[in-house]
N, C-alpha and C positions, 0 to 999 in steps of 0.2 A: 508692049502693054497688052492690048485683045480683052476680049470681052470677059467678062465674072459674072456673080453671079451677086447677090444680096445677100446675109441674113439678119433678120431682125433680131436685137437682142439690146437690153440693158446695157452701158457701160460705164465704168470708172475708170477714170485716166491712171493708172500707176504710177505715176510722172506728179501730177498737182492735183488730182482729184477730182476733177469734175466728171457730174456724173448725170448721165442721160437714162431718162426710163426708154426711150423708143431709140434705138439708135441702127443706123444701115451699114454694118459693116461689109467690106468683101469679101468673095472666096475666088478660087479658080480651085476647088475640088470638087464642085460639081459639074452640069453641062454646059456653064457658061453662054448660057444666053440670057442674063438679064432677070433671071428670076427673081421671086423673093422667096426666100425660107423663116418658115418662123417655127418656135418650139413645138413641139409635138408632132411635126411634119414627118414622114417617111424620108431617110437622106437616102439618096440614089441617084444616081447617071445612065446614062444609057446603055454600060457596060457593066454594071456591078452596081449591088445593090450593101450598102454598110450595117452591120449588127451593130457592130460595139466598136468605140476607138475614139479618136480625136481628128478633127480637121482643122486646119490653119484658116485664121479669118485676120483680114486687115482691116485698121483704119486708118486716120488721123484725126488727132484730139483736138477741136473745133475751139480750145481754150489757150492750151500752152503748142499749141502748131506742132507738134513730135507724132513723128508716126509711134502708131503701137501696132505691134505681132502676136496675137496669141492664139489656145486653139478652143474649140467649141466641141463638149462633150456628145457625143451619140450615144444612144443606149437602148439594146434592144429594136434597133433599126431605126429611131428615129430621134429627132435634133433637141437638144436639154437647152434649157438657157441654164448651164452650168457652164463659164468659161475659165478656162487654164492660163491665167496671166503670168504664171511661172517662169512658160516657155519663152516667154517677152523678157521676163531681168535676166534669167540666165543667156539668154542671148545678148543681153546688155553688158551682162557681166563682161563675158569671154573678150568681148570686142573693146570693153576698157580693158583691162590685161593682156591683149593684143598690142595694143596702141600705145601703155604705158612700156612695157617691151623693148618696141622701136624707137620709141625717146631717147 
């Protein structure tokens, strides 16, 4: 497990919906001690500082219990409440067509 990091950001469950203005997701792609990140903040570690890209933020949906995975946009160095719930179904997807598969 070890330590993560916060970021604060809206969410809707992609699963059943529910939807949070204020919500504490995690990461471990910053310097994982506990921070909180919110929009507008400069993203950076103590190694590298990020322009532009995507970081992976977890949670679990406080309504239908499922974790969700997705990633949270950077831009121009610093954190968007813009998040990529994409990379969550197609991850979903793969692992049901994995599993149908093995049946």
């Amino acid at each position: 497990m070890g330590l993560f990091d916060y970021v604060l950001l809206s969410f809707k469950c992609p699963n059943c919906g529910e939807i949070e203005k204020h919500h504490e997701w995690q990461t471990k792609a910053f310097d994982r001690v506990l921070s909180t990140y919110k929009p507008g903040q400069v993203a950076e570690t103590d190694d590298a500082l990020i322009k532009d890209g995507k970081v992976w933020i977890h949670t679990v949906c406080k309504n239908c219990n499922k974790p969700i995975q997705a990633r949270v946009v950077i831009k121009n160095y610093k954190l968007t409440s813009k998040i990529d719930y994409a990379s969550h179904i197609k991850k979903r997807r793969k692992l049901s067509l994995k599993l149908a598969k093995t049946n």
